[in-house]
N, C-alpha and C positions, 0 to 999 in steps of 0.2 A: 568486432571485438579486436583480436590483436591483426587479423587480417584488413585487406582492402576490398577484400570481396563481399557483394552485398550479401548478407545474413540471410538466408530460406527463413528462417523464424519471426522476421518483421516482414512479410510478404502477405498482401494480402489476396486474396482469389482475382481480381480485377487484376491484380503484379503478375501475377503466375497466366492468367490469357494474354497478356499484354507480352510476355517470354513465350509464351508459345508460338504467338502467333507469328513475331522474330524471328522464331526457329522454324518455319515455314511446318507447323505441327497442327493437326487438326482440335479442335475444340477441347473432344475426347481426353486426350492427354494432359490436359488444364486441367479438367476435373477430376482426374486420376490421381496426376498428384496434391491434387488438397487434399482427398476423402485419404491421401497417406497420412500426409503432414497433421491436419490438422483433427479427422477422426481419431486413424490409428496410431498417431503418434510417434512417426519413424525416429531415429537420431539420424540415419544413410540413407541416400538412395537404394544401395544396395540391400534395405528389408525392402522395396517395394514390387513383388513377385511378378505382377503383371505386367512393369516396363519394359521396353526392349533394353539389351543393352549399350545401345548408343545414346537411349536416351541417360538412363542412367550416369555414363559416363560423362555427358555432358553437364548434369544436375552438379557431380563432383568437381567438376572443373570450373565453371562459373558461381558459384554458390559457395560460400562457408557453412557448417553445417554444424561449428562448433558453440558448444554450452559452456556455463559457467562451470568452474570446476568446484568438487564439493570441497573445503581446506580441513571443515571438520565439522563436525553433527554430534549436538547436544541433546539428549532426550530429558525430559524431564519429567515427574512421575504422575504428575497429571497430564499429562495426554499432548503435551508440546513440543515438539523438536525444535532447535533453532540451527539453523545453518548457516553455517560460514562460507561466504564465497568467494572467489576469484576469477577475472576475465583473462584470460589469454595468458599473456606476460607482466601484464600489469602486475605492480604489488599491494595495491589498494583493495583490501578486502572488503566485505558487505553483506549483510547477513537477509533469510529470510524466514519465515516462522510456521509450522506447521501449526495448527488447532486443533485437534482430535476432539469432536462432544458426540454424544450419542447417538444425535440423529441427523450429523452434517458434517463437514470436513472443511476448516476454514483455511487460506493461506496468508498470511500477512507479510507483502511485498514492498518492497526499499524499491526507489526511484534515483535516489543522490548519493555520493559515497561522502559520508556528512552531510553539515545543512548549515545554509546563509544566516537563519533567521534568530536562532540565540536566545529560545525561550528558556526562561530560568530554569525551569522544574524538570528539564528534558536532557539527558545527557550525549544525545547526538549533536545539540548545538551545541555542546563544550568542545566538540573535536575541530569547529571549523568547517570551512565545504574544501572539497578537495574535486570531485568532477558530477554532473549528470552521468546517469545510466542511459544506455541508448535505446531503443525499442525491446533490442533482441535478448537482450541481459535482461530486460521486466521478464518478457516473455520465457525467457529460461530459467528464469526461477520458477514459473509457475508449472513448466514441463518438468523440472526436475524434481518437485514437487508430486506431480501428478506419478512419477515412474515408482516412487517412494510409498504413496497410500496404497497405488495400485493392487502391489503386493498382497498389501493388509486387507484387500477388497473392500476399497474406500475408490471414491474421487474426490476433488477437489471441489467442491459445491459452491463456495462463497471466495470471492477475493478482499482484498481489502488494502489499500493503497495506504497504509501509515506505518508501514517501517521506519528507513531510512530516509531523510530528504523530506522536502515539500512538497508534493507531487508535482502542483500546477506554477511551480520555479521551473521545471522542467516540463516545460505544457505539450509541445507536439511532439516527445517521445511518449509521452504518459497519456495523452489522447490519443494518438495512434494504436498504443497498448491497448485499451479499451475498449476500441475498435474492435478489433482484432480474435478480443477476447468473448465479445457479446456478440459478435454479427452470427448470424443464422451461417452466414459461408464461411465463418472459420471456425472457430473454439464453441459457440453454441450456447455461452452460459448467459443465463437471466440478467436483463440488463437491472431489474433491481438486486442482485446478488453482485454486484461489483461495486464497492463502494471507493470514490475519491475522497479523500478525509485533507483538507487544506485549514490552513490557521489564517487565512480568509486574505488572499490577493484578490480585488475584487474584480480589476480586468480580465482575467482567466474565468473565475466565476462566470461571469458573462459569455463567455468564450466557450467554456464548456458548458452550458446550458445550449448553446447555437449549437455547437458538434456530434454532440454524445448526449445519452437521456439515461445515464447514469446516477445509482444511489448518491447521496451528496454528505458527507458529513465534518461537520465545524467544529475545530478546536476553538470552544470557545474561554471555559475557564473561568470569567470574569463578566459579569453582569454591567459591569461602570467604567468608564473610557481610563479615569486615574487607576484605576485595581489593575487593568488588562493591560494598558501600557506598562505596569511597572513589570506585570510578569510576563509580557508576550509584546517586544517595541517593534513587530509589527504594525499596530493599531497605532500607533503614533503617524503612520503614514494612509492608514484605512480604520477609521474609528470606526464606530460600531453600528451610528444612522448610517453610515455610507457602505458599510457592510452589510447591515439588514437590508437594505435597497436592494444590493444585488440579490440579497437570497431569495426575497419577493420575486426578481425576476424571473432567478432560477427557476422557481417555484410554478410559475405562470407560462413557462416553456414547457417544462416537463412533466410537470402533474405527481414528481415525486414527494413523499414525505421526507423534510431533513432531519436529517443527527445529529445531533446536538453534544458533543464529547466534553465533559465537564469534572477533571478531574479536582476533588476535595482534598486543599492544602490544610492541616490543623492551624485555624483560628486567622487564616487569611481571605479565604472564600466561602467557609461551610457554615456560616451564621444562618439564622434565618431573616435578618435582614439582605442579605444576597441572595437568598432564595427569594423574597418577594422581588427583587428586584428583575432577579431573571424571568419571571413570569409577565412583569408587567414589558422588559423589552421583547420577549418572545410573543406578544400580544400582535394576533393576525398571521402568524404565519403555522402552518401543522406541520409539527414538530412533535418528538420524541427524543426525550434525553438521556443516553447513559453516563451516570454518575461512577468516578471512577475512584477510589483510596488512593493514593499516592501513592506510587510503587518508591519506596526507601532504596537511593542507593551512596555509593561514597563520594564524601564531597558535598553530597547540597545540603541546603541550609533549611529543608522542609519536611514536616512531619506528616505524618498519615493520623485522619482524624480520629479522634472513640466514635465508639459505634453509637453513642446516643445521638450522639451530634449529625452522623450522616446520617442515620435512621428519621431525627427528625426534618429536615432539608428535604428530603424523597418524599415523608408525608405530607408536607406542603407541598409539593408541589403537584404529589398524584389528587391530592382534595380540590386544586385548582385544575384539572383535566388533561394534563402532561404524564403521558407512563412513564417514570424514572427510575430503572431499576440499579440496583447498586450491582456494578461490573467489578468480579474479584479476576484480576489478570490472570493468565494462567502462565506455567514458565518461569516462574519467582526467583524457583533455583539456578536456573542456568542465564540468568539474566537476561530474559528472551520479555519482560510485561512491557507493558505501553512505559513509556520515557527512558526505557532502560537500554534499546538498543545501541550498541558504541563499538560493536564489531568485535567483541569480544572471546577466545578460546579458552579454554578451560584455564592455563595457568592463572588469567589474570580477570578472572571475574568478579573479583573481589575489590578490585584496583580501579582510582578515578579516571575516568575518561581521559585520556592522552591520544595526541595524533599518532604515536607511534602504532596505537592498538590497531588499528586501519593499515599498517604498514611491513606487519611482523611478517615473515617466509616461514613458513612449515612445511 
């Protein structure tokens, strides 16, 4: 982060034997400090009871150990907190999203402070990209997260990589997170409960299918190359036969089912001529699609459909053998739903996406 020293929170247990064994330390002491780090979750060396303290003081000295800072926490009244954050000294802030539902604890984590790719409907691409996040930044949000439900006697059960940024723009910080996050010797969580959500780079695609055997899920949007280009010009460089290719791949790597994220613009996508359409390109691959209302915010030019109109799209598509449930975003109020994050504090939540929002000091 704002130091030179490498991050204890991007380390993985193979990093930490490979520092011990440096340290002319026996095996023991490797496995010690993971089952801190990554069971119990230290922020210091100094919560770790059973180090010596040479080692400890060493941990301190060679390691940074510092998290994102919180700048400020939105709750909102269904069960979402959104967090604003900052690295070090940096002034480029980044938000991430808690999910509170009955029977799981989701977290929705940002990868980029902004994003390259400029899809209409999304008001992270109105800001611009300004940096990737690095390993230990994903991963601190996710602990800082975890310190947060804790309390509430929750954990964090599901991740889900569609905040901020593109994920796999930022591919071996965001694979490495991953990493990290599912292996049995660090964080422990189900490698189908961590999902990468990409609006479809399809070298990466590739890339993570080979790496990682992670949930996989596609901004798709658009059933036809003209519709998806104009809202997402991504696809003007990865259309959509060359898209579904890789996801077949994916598919035949990892034996996951994909997601399918398809949010309904009023009277640009929600026809049921687009529903047939996406059924017939969805053809051959098992898939499951959540159908999303367009979260309204200032500045765009798109509306959120009537419910006849979504209602009937979902039933074509479930009578064709596709579960499409209609996803109501949670977090509305503090502008924390899908399209809406832009890094935003309470003053100005209400205000278009500007670079500055990303830049404010509190």
């Amino acid at each position: 982060m704002s130091t030179t020293l490498p991050n204890a929170m991007e380390l993985s247990k193979e990093d930490w034997l490979q520092h011990s064994q440096a340290k002319g330390l026996p095996k023991f002491r490797a496995n010690q400090i993971c089952e801190w780090i990554f069971d119990k979750k230290i922020s210091t060396p100094t919560e770790a009871s059973n180090l010596p303290g040479a080692i400890k003081s060493s941990l301190i000295q060679d390691f940074s150990w510092e998290k994102p800072k919180v700048i400020s926490r939105l709750d909102s009244e269904d069960g979402a907190s959104k967090l604003l954050l900052r690295s070090g000294e940096r002034l480029q802030t980044y938000e991430a999203v808690i999910l509170r539902y009955e029977n799981r604890t989701s977290l929705c984590v940002s990868s980029q402070v902004g994003c390259k790719l400029a899809c209409t409907f999304c008001q992270t691409g109105k800001l611009g990209f300004f940096r990737n996040l690095n390993t230990a930044e994903i991963i601190g949000q996710y602990r800082i997260a975890e310190d947060i439900v804790r309390s509430e006697g929750r954990r964090i059960s599901h991740i889900v990589f569609m905040g901020m940024g593109e994920p796999l723009d930022n591919f071996t910080a965001v694979s490495k997170a991953v990493k990290l996050l599912t292996s049995a010797d660090g964080y422990g969580l189900s490698q189908r409960r961590v999902t990468v959500s990409t609006s479809g780079l399809v070298p990466q695609i590739k890339q993570l299918g080979v790496e990682n055997k992670c949930a996989l899920a596609i901004s798709l949007h658009a059933p036809t190359d003209e519709l998806r280009s104009k809202l997402m010009p991504i696809n003007r460089k990865y259309p959509l036969a060359t898209l579904k290719q890789a996801l077949c791949e994916y598919q035949a790597q990892t034996g996951q089912v994909i997601t399918i994220e398809y949010i309904l613009l009023e009277e640009q996508n929600d026809s049921l001529k687009e529903a047939k359409q996406l059924v017939k390109y969805l053809h051959g691959l098992r898939a499951k699609i959540n159908l999303i209302p367009f979260n309204t915010h200032p500045g765009s030019p798109f509306l959120r459909p009537q419910i006849k109109r979504m209602e009937s799209f979902q039933k074509y598509l479930s009578t064709r053998g596709y579960p499409a449930p209609i996803r109501y975003s949670k977090g509305l109020g503090v502008s924390a739903a899908c399209g809406q994050l832009a890094a935003k504090s309470q003053h100005n939540l209400d205000s278009k996406p500007q670079r500055q929002n990303v830049l404010h000091a509190q």
